[in-house]
C-alpha positions as CSV (number, residue, x, y, z in Angstrom):
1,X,-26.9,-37.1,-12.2
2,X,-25.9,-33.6,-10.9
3,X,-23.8,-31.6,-12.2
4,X,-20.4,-30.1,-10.2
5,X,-21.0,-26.2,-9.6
6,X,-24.6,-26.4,-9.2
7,X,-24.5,-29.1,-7.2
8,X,-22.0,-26.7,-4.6
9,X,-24.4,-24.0,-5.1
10,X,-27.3,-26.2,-4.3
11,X,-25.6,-27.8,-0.9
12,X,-24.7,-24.1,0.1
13,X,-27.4,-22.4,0.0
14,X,-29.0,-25.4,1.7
15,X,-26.6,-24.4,4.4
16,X,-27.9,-20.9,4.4
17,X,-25.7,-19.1,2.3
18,X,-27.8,-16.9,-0.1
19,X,-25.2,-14.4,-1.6
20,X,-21.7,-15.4,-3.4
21,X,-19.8,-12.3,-3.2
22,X,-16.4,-12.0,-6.3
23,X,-15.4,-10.6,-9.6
24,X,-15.7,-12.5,-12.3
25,X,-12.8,-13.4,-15.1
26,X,-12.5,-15.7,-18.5
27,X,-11.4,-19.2,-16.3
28,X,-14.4,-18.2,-13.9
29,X,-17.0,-17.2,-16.6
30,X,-18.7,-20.7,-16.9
31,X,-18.7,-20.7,-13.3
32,X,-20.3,-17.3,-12.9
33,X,-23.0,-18.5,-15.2
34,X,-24.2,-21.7,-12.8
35,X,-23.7,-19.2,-10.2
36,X,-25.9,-16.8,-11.3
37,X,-28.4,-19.8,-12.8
38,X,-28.7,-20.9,-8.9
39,X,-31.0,-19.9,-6.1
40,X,-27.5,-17.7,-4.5
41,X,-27.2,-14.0,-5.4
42,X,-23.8,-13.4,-7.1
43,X,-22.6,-9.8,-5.2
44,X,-19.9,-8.3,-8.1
45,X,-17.5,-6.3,-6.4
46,X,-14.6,-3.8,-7.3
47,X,-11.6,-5.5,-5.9
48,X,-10.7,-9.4,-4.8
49,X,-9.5,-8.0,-1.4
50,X,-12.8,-6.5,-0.9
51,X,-14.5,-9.8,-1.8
52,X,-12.4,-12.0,0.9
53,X,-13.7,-8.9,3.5
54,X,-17.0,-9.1,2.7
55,X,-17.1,-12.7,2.6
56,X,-15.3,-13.4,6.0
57,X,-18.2,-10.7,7.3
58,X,-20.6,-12.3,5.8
59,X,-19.3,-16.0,7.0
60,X,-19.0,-14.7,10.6
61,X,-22.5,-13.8,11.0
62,X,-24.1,-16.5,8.6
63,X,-21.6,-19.4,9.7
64,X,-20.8,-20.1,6.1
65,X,-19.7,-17.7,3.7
66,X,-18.6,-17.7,-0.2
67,X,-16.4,-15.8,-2.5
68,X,-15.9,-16.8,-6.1
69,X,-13.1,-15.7,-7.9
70,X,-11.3,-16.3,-11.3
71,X,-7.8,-18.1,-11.3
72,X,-4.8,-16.6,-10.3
73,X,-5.0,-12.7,-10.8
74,X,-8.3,-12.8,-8.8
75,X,-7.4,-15.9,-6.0
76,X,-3.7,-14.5,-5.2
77,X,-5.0,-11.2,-5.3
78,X,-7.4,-12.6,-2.3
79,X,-5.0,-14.3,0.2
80,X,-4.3,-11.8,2.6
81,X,-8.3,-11.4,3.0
82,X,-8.5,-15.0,3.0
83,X,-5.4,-15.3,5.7
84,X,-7.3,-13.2,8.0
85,X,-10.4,-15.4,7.7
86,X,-8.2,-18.5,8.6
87,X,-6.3,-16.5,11.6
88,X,-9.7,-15.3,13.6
89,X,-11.7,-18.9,12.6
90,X,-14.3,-17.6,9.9
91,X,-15.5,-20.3,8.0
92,X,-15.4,-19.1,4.1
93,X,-15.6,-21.6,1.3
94,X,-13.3,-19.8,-1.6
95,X,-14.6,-21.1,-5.4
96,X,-12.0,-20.8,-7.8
97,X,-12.2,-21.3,-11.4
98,X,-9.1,-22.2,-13.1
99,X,-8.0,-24.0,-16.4
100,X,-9.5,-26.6,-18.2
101,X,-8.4,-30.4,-18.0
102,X,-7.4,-30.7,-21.9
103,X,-6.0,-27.0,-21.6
104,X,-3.6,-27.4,-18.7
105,X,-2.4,-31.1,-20.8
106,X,-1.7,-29.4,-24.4
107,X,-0.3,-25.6,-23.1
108,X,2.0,-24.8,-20.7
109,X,2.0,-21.1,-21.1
110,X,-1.8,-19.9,-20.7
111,X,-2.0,-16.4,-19.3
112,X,-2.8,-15.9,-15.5
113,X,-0.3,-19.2,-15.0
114,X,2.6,-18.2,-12.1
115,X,5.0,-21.0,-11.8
116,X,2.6,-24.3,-12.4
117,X,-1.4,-24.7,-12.8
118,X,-1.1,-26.3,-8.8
119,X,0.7,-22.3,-7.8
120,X,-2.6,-21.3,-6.3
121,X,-4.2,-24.2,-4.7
122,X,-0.4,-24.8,-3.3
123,X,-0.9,-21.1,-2.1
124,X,-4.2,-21.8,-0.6
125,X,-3.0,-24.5,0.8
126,X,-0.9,-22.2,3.3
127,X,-4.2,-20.2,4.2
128,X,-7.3,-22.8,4.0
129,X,-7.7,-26.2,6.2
130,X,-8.3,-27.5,3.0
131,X,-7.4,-27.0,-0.3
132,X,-8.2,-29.3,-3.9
133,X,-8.7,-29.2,-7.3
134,X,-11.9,-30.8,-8.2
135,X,-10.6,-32.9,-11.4
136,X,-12.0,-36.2,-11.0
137,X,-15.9,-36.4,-11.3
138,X,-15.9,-39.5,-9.3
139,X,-14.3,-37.9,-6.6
140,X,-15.6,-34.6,-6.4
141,X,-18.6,-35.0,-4.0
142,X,-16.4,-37.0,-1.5
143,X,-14.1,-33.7,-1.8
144,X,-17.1,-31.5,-1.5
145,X,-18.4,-32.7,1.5
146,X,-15.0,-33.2,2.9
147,X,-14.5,-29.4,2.4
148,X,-17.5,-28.5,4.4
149,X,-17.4,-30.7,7.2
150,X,-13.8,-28.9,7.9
151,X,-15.5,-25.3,7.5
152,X,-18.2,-26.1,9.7
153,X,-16.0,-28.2,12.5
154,X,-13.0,-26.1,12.8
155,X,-14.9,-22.6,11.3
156,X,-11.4,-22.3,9.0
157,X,-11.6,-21.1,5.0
158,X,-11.6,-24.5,2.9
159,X,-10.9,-24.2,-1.2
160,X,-12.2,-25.5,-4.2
161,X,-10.7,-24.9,-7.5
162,X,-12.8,-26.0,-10.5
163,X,-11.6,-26.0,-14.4
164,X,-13.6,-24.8,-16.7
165,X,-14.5,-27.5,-18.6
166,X,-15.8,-29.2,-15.5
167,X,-18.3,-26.7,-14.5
168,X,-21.0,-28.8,-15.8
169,X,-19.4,-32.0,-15.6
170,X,-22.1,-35.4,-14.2
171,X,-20.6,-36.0,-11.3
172,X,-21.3,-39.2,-9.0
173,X,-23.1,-38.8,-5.6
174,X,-21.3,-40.4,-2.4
175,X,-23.5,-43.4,-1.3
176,X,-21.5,-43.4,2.2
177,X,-19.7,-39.9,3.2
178,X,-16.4,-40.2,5.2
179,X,-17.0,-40.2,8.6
180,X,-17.1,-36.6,10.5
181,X,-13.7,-34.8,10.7
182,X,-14.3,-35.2,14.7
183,X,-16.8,-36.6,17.4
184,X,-16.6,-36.5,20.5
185,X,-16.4,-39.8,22.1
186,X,-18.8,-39.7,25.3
187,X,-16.9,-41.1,28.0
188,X,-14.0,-38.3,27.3
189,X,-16.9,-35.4,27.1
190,X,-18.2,-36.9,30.6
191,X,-14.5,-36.4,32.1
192,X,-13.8,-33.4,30.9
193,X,-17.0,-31.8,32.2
194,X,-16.8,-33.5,35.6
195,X,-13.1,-32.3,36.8
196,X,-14.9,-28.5,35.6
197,X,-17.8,-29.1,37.7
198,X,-15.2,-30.4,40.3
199,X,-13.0,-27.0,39.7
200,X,-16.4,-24.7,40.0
201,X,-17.7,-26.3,43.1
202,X,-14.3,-25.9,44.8
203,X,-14.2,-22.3,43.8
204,X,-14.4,-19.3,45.7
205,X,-14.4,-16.4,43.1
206,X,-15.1,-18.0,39.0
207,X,-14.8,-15.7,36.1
208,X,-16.0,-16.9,32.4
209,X,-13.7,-15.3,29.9
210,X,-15.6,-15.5,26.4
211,X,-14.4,-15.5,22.7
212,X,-15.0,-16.1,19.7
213,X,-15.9,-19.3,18.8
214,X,-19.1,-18.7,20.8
215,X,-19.7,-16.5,18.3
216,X,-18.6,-18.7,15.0
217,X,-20.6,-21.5,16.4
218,X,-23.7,-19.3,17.6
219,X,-23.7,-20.2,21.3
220,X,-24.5,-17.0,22.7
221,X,-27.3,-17.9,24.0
222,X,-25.8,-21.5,25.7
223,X,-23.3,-19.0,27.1
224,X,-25.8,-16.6,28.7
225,X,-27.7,-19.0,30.2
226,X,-24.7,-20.5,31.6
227,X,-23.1,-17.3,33.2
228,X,-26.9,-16.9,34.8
229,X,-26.7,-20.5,36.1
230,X,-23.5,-19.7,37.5
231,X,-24.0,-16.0,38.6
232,X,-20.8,-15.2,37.7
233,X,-18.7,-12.4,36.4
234,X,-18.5,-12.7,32.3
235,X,-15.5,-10.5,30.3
236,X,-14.6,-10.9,26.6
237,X,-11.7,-10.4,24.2
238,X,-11.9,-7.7,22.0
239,X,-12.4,-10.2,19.0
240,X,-14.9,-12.0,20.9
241,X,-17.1,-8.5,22.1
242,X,-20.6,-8.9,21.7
243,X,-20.5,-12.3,22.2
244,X,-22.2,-11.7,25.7
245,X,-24.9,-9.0,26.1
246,X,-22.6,-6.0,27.1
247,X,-25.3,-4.2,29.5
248,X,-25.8,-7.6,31.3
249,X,-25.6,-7.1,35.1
250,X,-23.2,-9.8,34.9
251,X,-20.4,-8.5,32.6
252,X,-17.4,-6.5,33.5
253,X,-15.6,-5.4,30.5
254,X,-13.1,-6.5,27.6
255,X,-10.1,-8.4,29.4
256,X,-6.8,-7.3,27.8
257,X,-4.1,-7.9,30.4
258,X,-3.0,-4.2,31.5
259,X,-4.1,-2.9,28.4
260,X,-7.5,-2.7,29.8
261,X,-10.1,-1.7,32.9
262,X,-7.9,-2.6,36.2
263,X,-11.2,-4.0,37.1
264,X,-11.3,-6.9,34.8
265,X,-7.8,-7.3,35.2
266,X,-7.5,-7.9,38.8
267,X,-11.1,-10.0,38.4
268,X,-9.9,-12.3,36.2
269,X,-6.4,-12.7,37.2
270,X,-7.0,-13.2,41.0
271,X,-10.0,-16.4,40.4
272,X,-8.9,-19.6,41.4
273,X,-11.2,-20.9,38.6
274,X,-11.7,-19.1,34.8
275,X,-13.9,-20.9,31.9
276,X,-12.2,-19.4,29.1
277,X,-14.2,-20.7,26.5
278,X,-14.0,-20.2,23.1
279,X,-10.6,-18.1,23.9
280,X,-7.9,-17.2,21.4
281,X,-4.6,-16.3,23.4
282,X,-3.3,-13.8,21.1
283,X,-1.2,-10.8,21.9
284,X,-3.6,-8.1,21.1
285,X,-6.4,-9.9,23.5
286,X,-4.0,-10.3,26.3
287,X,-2.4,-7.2,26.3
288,X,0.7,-7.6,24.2
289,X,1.2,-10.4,26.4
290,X,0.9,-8.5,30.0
291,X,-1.7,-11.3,31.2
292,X,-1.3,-14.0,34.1
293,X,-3.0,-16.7,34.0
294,X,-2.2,-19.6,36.1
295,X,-2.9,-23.0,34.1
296,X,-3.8,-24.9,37.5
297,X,-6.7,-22.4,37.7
298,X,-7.9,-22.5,34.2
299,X,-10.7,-24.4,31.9
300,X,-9.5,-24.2,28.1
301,X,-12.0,-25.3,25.9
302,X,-12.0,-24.3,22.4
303,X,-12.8,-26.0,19.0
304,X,-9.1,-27.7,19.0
305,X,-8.7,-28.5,22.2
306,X,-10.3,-28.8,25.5
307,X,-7.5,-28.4,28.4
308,X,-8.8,-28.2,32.2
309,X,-5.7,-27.7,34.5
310,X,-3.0,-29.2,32.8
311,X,-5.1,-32.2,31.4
312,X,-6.0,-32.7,27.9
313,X,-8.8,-34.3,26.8
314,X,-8.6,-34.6,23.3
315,X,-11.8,-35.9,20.9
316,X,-14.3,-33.5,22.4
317,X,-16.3,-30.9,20.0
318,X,-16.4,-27.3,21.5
319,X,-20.3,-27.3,21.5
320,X,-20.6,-30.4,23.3
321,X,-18.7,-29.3,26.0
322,X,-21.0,-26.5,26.3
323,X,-24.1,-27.7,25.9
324,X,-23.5,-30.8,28.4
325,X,-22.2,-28.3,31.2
326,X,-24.5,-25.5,30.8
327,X,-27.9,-28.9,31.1
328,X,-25.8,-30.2,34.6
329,X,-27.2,-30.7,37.0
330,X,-24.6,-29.9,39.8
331,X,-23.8,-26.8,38.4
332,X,-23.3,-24.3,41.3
333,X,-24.2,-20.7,41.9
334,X,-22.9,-17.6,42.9
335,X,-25.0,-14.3,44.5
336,X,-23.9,-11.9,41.0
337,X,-25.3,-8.9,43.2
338,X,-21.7,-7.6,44.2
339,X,-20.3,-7.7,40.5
340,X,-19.2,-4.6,39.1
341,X,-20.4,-4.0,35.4
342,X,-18.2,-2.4,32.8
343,X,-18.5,1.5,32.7
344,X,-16.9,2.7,29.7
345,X,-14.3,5.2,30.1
346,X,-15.3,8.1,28.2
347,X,-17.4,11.3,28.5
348,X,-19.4,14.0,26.0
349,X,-17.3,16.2,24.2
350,X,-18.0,20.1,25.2
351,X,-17.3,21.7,22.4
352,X,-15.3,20.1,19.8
353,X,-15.6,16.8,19.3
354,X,-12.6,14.2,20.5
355,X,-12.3,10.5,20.2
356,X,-14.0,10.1,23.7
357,X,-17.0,12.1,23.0
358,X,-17.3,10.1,19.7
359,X,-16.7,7.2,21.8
360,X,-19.7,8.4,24.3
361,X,-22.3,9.2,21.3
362,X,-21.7,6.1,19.9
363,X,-22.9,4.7,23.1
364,X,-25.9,6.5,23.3
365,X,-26.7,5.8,19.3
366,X,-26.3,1.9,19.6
367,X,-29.5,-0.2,20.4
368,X,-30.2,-3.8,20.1
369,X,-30.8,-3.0,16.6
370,X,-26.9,-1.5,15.3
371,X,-24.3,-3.6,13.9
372,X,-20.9,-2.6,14.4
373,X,-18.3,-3.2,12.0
374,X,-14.6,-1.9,13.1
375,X,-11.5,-1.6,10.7
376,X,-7.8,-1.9,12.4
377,X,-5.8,0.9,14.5
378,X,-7.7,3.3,17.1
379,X,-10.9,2.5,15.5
380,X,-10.1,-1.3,16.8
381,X,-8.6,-0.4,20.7
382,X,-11.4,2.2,21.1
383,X,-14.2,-0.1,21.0
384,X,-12.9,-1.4,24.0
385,X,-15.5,2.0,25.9
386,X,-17.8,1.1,23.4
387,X,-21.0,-0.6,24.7
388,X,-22.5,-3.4,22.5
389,X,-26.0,-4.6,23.1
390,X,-27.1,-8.5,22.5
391,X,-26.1,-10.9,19.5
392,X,-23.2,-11.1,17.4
393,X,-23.5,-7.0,16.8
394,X,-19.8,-6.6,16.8
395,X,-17.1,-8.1,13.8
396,X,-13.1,-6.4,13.9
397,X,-9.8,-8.3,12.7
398,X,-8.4,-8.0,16.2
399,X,-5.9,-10.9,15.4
400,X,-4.7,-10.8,12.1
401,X,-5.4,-6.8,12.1
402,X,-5.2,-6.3,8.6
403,X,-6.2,-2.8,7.3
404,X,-9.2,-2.2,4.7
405,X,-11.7,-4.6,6.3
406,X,-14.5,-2.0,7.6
407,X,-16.1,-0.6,4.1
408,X,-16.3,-4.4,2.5
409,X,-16.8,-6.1,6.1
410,X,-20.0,-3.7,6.5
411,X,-21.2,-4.0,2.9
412,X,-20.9,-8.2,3.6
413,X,-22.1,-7.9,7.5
414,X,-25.4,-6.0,6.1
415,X,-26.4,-8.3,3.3
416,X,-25.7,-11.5,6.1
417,X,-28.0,-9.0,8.8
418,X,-30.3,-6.9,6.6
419,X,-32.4,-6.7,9.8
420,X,-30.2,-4.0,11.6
421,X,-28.4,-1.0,11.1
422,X,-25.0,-2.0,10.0
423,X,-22.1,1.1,11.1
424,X,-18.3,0.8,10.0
425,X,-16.2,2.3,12.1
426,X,-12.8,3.4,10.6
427,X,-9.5,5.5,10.0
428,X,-8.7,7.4,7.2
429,X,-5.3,5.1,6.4
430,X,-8.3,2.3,6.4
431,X,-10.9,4.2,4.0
432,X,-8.0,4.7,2.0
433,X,-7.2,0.9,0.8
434,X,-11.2,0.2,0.5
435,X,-13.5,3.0,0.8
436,X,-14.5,3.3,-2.8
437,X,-16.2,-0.5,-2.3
438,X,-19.2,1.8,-1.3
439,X,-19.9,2.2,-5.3
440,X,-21.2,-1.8,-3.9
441,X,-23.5,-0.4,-1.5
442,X,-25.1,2.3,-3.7
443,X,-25.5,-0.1,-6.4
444,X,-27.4,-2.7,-3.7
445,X,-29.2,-0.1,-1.9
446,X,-27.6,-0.9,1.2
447,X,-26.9,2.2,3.7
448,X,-24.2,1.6,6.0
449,X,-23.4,4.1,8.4
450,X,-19.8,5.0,7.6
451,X,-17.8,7.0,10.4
452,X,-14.3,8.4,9.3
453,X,-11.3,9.1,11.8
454,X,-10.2,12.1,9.6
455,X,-6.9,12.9,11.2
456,X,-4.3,12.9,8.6
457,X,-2.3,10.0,9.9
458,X,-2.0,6.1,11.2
459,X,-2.7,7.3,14.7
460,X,-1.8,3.5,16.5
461,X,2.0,3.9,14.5
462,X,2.7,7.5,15.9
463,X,1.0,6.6,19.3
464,X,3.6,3.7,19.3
465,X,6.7,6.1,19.6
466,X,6.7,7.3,16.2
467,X,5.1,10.9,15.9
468,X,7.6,12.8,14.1
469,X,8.0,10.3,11.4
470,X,7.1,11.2,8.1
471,X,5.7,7.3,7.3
472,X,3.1,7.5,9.6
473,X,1.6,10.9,8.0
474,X,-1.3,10.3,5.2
475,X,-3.0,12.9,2.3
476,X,-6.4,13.9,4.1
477,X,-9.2,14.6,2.0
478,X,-12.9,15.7,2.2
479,X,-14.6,12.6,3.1
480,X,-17.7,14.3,3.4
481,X,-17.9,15.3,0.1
482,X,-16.2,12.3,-1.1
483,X,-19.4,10.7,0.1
484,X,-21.4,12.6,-2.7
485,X,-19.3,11.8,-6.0
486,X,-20.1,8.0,-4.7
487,X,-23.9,8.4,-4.2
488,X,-23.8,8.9,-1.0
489,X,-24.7,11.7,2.1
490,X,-21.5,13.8,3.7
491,X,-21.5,15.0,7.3
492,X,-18.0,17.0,8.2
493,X,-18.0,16.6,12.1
494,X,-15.9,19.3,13.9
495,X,-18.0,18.9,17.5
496,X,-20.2,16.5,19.1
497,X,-23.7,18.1,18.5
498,X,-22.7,18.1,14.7
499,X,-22.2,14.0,15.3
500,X,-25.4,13.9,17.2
501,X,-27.4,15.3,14.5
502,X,-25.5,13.1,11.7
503,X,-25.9,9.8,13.4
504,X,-29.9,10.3,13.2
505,X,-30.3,12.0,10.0
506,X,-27.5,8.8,8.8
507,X,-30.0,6.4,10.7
508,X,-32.7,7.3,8.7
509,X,-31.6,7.5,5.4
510,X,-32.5,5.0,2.5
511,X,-28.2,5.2,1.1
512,X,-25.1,5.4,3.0
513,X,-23.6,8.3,5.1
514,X,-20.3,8.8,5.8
515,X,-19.3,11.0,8.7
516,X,-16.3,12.8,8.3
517,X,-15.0,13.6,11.9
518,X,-12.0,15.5,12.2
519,X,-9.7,14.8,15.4
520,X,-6.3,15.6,16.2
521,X,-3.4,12.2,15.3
522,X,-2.7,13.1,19.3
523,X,-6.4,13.0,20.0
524,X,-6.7,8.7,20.5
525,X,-9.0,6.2,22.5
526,X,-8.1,5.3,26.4
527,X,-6.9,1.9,25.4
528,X,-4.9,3.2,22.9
529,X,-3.1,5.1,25.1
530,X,-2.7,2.6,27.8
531,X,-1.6,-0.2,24.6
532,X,0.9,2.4,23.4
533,X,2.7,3.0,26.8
534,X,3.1,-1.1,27.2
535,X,4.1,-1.0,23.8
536,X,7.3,0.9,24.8
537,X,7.7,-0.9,27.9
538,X,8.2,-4.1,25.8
539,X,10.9,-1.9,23.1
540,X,12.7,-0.9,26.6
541,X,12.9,-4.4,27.6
């Protein structure tokens, strides 16, 4: 009979996942030990913050990813990693140890205990699709499975907290799993995909807006094929970018409501037919809210709903929507020859180097082979001039926006990619809450390119109407030769021939770089700028 913890271990890394990334503790010990006893490399980091990052980078390139941590002290101090993996759909299975069976019946006050031994799955609960304490050896498989299927469906954290003394526990294999979460019920899938073949044929000017579920459920290529079907324009959402090849002749930009390229805008907003697929409709991707979009003219189709016009069409997966329109046969086309592709709205720095002219060097730098890993504030609206190539070569919190996950989202984003060359792009208030997580990459031998905003402040706060306060000022330090006490290379970057000459010597170096550029607070990315003036339209309001 199999035993609980390797069993998970075994069924994961059947799925693909090879590393576990946590820190261990005294409930998660036993569980450590099966970990490191199975074929999955355990990744020990410094903080449990740091392990949700890396694990939600990991996940999102992967399509499964795992963090194990100890109970309580190291799974509360993981939510807010774990919230952001739930909030942008990254589907990470969370392994918790937690107190034994006989110790949670004979003493109430063990240490790491908050209110009640159920305090952190209740927690979790809040933060996962699915959340249980794995307590009854009959059961567990059934739970198991249950977990995964939601993960894999919905691409949403799921958690699994084991005690101790169950670790190693014979557990009994389900002869007949529950059915799937969902399936999509054929006559329902052949609706919905006739009214949008009936919507595109009756179109004059369609637009596909892509996100990123095409990304958690790795249709990239469905979608390319379908956009060159079509011969349509193709935009994304700044959480979805890279999700279609950004020098395509068919795409046109990042669409952020008035936020972004008036191009885009106007394209999208003025079809009488957009395929937003995949789509989340949050503020930050539509503009603080400045998009129009008229339902009539609109195909929704996402993992939780598929919505074309103002019909609903409910028991439908996302990929079978896809994959049955993009193999029609009645698909029409459009002459793509008159699209306009995005042009990024920046230029080389003469002189001293400015966000822009990093911007523009980044552009040339990036190839087919870079991985680009952004933490939140101007590092986050300036990729919107920055040109991705093809794949899932782009990973930012551009929904939940939580600070601190470049340097672990890298570190997790390499190990899931070793193939290419993995860059974090970051500001200083961001280094700040994780940047000594690059003790992790030394230790591994991993050599992310690490690029610093160095301008002594959160630049998206005091670009919001707040540049004289004191709150949004932070302690600068040498970054550069911060990068050396870690084990590391240092580059201080004062113009843009410095960050020429950084990038390649960084590209070929066998341990990480970080590039210390030093800009101005005032010295911020076009969309910024253009973000920050809505922003105090909608205070005036």
């Amino acid at each position: 009979m199999p035993q609980l913890a390797p069993h998970i271990f075994d069924i994961l890394y059947q799925q693909g996942v090879q590393h576990a990334f946590g820190i261990p503790g005294d409930f998660a010990l036993t569980l450590f030990d099966a970990l490191a006893a199975s074929k999955i490399e355990p990744i020990v980091m410094t903080h449990e913050p740091c392990v949700g990052f890396a694990a939600d980078a990991y996940s999102r390139i992967r399509g499964l990813g795992l963090a194990v941590v100890t109970y309580s002290v190291g799974g509360l101090n993981m939510v807010n990693a774990v919230a952001g993996a739930y909030a942008e759909k990254s589907p990470l299975v969370i392994l918790s140890g937690g107190p034994g069976i006989r110790e949670r019946r004979e003493h109430d006050l063990l240490h790491h205990k908050v209110k009640t031994f159920d305090t952190q799955r209740r927690v979790y609960e809040e933060v996962t699709l699915y959340a249980t304490t794995l307590t009854d050896p009959k059961t567990a498989d059934t739970k198991i499975h249950r977990a995964l299927d939601y993960a894999t469906t919905f691409k949403r954290p799921v958690y699994l907290e084991i005690p101790r003394d169950l670790v190693y526990a014979e557990i009994t294999e389900s002869e007949h799993l529950l059915p799937p979460i969902k399936r999509t019920d054929p006559d329902t899938l052949t609706e919905a995909v006739a009214e949008t073949l009936e919507m595109l044929q009756r179109s004059h000017s369609p637009v596909i807006i892509a996100c990123v579920e095409v990304h958690r459920f790795g249709l990239q290529e469905q979608l390319l094929a379908l956009a060159e079907k079509l011969g349509v324009p193709v935009c994304s959402t700044m959480l979805g970018k890279s999700v279609f090849p950004e020098g395509h002749p068919q795409y046109i930009g990042i669409y952020n409501g008035e936020a972004g390229d008036l191009n885009v805008q106007r394209t999208i907003e003025e079809s009488d037919c957009v395929l937003m697929l995949g789509v989340f409709m949050t503020d930050i991707n539509l503009g603080m809210f400045t998009a129009h979009l008229n339902p009539s003219c609109t195909v929704y189709a996402t993992s939780e709903r598929i919505a074309i016009k103002h019909h609903e069409y409910p028991n439908v997966r996302f990929e079978d929507f896809i994959t049955t329109l993009l193999n029609s046969p009645d698909l029409p086309h459009w002459n793509s020859s008159s699209i306009k592709t995005m042009k990024p709205r920046v230029a080389p720095s003469l002189g001293k180097i400015s966000m822009s002219g990093l911007l523009y060097e980044l552009n040339q730098f990036i190839d087919s082979n870079t991985l680009l890993v952004t933490d939140v504030g101007d590092t986050l609206f300036a990729a919107d001039d920055i040109q991705t190539q093809q794949g899932t070569s782009f990973l930012c919190p551009a929904f939940y926006a939580s600070m601190g996950f470049g340097i672990p989202g890298v570190i997790g984003a390499q190990l899931a990619d070793p193939f290419r060359r993995a860059i974090a792009l970051v500001g200083d208030g961001a280094f700040q809450m994780t940047g000594m997580e690059l003790l992790t990459a030394k230790r591994l031998g991993l050599n992310p390119i690490v690029i610093v905003i160095n301008n002594g402040s959160f630049a998206s706060l005091q670009a919001m109407g707040h540049q004289e306060a004191a709150f949004v000022k932070i302690p600068t330090i040498d970054y550069a030769q911060l990068a050396k006490v870690l084990g590391g290379h240092g580059f201080v970057i004062h113009t843009g021939t410095q960050l020429q000459q950084a990038l390649h010597l960084a590209r070929d170096s066998e341990i990480f770089s970080i590039l210390d550029v030093r800009l101005s607070p005032e010295d911020i990315s076009p969309a910024l700028q253009r973000l920050s003036a809505l922003f105090a339209k909608t205070l005036k309001g």
